[in-house]
mmCIF file of the C-alpha atoms, coordinates in Angstrom:
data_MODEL
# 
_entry.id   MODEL 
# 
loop_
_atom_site.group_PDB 
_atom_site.id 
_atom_site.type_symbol 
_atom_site.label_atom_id 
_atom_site.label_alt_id 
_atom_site.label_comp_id 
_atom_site.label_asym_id 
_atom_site.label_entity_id 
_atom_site.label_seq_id 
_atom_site.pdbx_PDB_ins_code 
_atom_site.Cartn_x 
_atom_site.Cartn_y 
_atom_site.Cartn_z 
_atom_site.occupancy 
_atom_site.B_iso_or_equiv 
_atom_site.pdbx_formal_charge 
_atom_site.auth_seq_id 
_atom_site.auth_comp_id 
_atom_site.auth_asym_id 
_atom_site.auth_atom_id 
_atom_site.pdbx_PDB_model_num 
ATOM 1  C CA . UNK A 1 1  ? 0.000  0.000  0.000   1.00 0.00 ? 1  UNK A CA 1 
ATOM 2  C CA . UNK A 1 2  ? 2.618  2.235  1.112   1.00 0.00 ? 2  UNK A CA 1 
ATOM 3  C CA . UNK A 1 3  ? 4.616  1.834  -2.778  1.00 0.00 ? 3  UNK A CA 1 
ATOM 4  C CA . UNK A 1 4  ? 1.139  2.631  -4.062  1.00 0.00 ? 4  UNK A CA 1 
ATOM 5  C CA . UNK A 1 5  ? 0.890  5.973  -2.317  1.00 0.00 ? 5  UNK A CA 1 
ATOM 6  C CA . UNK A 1 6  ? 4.799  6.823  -3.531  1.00 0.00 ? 6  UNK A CA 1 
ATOM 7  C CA . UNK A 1 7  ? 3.717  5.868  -7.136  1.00 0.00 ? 7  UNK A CA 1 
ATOM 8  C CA . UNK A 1 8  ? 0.822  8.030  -7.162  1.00 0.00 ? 8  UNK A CA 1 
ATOM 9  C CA . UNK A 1 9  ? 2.401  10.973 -5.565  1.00 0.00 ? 9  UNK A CA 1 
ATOM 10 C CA . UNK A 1 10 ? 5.370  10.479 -8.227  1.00 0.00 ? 10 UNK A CA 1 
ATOM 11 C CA . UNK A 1 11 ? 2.854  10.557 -10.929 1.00 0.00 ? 11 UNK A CA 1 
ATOM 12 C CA . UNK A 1 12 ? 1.072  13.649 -9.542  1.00 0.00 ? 12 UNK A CA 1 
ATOM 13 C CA . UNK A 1 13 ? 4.638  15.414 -9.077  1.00 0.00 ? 13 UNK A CA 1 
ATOM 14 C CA . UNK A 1 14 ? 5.308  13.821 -13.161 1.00 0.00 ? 14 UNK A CA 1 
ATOM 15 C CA . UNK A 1 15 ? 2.076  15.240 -14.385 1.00 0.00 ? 15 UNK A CA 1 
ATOM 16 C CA . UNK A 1 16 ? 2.029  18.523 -12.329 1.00 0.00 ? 16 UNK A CA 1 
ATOM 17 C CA . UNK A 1 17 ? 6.008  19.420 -13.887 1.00 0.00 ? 17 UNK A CA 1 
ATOM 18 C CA . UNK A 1 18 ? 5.331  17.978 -17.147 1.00 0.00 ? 18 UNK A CA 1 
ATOM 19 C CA . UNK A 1 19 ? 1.843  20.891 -17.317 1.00 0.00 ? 19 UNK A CA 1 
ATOM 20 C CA . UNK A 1 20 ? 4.098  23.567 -16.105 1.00 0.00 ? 20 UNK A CA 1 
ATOM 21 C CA . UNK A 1 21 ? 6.879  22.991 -19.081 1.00 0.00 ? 21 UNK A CA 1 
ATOM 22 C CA . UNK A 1 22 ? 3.997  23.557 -21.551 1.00 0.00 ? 22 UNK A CA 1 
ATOM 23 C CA . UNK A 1 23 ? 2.542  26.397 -20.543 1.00 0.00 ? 23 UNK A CA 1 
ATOM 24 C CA . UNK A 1 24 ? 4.855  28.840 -21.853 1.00 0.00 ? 24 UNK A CA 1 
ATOM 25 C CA . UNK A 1 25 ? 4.298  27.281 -25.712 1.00 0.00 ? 25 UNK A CA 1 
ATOM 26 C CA . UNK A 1 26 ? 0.498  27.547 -25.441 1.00 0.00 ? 26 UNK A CA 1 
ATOM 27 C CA . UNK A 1 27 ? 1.239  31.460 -24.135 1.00 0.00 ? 27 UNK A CA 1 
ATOM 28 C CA . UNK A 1 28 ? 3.147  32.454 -27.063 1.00 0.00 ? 28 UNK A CA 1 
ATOM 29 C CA . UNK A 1 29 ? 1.366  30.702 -29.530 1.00 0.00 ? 29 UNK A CA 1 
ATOM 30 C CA . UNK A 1 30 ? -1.628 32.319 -28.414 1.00 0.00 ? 30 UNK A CA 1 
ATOM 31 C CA . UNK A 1 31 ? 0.688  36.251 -28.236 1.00 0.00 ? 31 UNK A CA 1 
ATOM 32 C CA . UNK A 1 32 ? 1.472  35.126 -31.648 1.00 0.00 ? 32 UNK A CA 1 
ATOM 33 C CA . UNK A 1 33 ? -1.687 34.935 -32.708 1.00 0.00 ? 33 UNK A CA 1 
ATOM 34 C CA . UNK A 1 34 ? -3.059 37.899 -31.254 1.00 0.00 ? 34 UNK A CA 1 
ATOM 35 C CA . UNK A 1 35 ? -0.051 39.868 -32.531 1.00 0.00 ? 35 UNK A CA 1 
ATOM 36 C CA . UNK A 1 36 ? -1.268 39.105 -35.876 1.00 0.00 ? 36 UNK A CA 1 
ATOM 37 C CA . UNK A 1 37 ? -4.613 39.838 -35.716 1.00 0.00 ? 37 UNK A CA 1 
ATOM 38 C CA . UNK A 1 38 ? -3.269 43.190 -33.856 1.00 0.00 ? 38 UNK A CA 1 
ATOM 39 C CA . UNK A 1 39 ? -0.929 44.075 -37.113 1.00 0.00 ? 39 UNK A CA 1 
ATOM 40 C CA . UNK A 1 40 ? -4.285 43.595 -39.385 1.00 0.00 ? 40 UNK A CA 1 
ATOM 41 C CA . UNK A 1 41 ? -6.566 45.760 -37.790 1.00 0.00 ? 41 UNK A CA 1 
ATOM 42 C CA . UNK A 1 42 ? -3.031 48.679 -37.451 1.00 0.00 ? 42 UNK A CA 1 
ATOM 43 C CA . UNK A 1 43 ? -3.032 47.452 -41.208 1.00 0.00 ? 43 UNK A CA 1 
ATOM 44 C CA . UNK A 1 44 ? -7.086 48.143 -42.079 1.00 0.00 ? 44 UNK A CA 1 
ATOM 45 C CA . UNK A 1 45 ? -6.557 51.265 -40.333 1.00 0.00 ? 45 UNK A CA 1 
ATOM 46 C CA . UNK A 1 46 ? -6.533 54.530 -42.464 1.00 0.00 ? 46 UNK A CA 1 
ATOM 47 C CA . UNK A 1 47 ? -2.921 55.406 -43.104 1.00 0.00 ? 47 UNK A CA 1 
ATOM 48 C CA . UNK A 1 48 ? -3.904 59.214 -43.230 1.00 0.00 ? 48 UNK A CA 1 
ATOM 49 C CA . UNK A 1 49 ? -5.640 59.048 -40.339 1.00 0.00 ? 49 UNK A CA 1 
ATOM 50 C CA . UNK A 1 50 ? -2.952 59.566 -37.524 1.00 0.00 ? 50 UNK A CA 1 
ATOM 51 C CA . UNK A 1 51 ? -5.121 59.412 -34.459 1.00 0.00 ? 51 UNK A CA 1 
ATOM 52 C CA . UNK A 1 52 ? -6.977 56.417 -35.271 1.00 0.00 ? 52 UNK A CA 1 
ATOM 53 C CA . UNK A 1 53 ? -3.231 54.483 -36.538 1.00 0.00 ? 53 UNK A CA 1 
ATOM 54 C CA . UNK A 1 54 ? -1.869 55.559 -32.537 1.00 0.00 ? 54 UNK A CA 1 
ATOM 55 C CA . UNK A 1 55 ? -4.796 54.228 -31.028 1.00 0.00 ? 55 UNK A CA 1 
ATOM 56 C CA . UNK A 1 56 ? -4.543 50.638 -32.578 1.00 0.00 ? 56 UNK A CA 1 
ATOM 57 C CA . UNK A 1 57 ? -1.072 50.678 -31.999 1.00 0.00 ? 57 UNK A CA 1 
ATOM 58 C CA . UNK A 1 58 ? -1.848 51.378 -28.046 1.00 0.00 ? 58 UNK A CA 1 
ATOM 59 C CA . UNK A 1 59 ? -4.180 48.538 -28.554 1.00 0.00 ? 59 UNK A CA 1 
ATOM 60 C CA . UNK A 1 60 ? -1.464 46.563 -29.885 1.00 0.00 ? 60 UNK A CA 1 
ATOM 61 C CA . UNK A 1 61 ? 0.657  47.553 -27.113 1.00 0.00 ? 61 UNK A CA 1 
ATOM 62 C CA . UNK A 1 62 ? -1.960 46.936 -24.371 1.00 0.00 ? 62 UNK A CA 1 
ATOM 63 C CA . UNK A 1 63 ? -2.430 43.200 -25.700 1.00 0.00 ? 63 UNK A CA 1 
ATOM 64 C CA . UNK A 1 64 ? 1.723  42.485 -25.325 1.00 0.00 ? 64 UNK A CA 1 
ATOM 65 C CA . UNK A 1 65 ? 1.353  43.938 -21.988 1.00 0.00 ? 65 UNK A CA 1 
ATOM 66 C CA . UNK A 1 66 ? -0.473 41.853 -20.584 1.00 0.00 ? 66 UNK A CA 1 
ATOM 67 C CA . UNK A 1 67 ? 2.061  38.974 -20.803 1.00 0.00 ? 67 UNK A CA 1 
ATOM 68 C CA . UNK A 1 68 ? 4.677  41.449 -20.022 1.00 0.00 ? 68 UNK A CA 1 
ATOM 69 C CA . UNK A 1 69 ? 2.773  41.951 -16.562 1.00 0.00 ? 69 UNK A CA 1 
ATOM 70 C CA . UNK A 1 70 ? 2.356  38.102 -16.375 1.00 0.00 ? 70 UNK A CA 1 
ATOM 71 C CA . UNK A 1 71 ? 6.072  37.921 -16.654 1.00 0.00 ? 71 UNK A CA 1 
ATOM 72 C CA . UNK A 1 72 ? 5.986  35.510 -20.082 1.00 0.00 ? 72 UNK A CA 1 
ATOM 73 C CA . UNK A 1 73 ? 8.969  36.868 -21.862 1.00 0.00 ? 73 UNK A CA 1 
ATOM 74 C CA . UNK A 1 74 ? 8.695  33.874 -24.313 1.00 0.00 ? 74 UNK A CA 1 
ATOM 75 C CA . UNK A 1 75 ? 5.073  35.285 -24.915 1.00 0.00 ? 75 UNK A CA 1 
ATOM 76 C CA . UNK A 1 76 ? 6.786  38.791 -24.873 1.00 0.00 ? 76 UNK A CA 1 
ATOM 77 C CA . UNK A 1 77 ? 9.043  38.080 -27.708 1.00 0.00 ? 77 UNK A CA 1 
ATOM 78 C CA . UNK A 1 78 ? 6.530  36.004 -29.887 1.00 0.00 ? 78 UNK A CA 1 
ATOM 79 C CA . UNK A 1 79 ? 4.184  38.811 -29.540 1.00 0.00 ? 79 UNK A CA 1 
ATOM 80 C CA . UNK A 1 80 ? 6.970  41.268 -30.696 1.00 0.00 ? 80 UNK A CA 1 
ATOM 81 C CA . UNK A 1 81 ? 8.110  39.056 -33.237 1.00 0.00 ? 81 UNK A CA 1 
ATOM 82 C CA . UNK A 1 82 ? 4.929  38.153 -35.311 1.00 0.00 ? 82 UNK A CA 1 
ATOM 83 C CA . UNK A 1 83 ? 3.747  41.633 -34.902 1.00 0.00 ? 83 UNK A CA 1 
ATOM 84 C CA . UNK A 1 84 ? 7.101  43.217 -36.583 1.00 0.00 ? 84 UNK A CA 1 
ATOM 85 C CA . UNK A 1 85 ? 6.969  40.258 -39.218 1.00 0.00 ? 85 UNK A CA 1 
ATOM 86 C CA . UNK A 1 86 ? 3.686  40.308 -40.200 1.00 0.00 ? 86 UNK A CA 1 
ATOM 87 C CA . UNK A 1 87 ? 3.349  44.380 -40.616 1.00 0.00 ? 87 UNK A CA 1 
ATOM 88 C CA . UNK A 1 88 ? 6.633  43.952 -42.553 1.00 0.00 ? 88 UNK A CA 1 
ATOM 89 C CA . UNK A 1 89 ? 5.526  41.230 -45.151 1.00 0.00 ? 89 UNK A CA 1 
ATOM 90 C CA . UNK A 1 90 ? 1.756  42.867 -45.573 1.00 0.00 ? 90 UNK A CA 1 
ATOM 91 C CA . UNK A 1 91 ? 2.905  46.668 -45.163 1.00 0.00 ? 91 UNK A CA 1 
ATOM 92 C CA . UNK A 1 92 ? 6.961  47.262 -45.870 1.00 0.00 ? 92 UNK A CA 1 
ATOM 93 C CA . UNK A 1 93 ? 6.301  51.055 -45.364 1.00 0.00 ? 93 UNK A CA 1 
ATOM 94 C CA . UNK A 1 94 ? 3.886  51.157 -42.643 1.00 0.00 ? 94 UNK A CA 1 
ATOM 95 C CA . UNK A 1 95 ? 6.489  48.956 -40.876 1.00 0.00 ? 95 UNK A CA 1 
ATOM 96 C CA . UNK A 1 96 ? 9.640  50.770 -41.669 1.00 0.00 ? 96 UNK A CA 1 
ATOM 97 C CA . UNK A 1 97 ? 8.124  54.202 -40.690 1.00 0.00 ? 97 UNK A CA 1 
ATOM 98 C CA . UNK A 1 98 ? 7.271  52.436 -37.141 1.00 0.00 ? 98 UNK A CA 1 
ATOM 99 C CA . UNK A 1 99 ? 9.927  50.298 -36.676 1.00 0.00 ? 99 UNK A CA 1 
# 
C-alpha cells in the first residue's frame, strides 16, 4: 500500500512538472496569434488618419502587456516578433516608418 501511495504521488509530481513545461508554448502561440490579428486591424486602419493608426497601436501595445505583466517573456518576444513580421511582409512602409 505504502509503494502505491509513492507511485501516485510520483505521478502527480510527473504530471504537475510535465503541465508547467507547456505552458509557456500555449502562451506564445496564443501572443502570436493575437499579434497578428493586432498588425491587421493597425493594417485596415486609415494610413492618413494619424489618431486612429496611434490608437490601434496602443491597442497593440496593451495586448503584449499583458504577458509582459504576467512575466511571459517567451510570450513577450513572440508577440513582438509576429507583430514586426507580419506588418513587414503585408505593409513594408507602414512597418519601416514604425519600426
Amino acid at each position: 500500500m505504502r509503494k502505491l501511495i509513492y507511485i501516485f504521488a510520483t505521478m502527480v509530481v510527473a504530471g504537475v512538472l510535465y503541465g508547467c513545461s507547456c505552458a509557456p508554448d500555449t502562451r506564445a502561440d496564443e501572443a502570436r496569434e493575437r499579434a497578428v490579428v493586432a498588425a491587421q486591424q493597425l493594417i485596415d486602419t486609415d494610413h492618413s488618419d494619424t489618431i486612429a493608426l496611434q490608437h490601434r497601436i496602443l491597442e497593440a501595445k496593451v495586448v503584449q502587456s499583458e504577458y509582459v505583466i504576467a512575466g511571459d517573456s517567451i510570450a513577450v518576444e513572440a508577440f513582438d516578433e509576429a507583430f514586426r513580421d507580419y506588418l513587414m511582409l503585408h505593409d513594408g512602409s507602414l512597418a519601416e516608418a514604425i519600426f
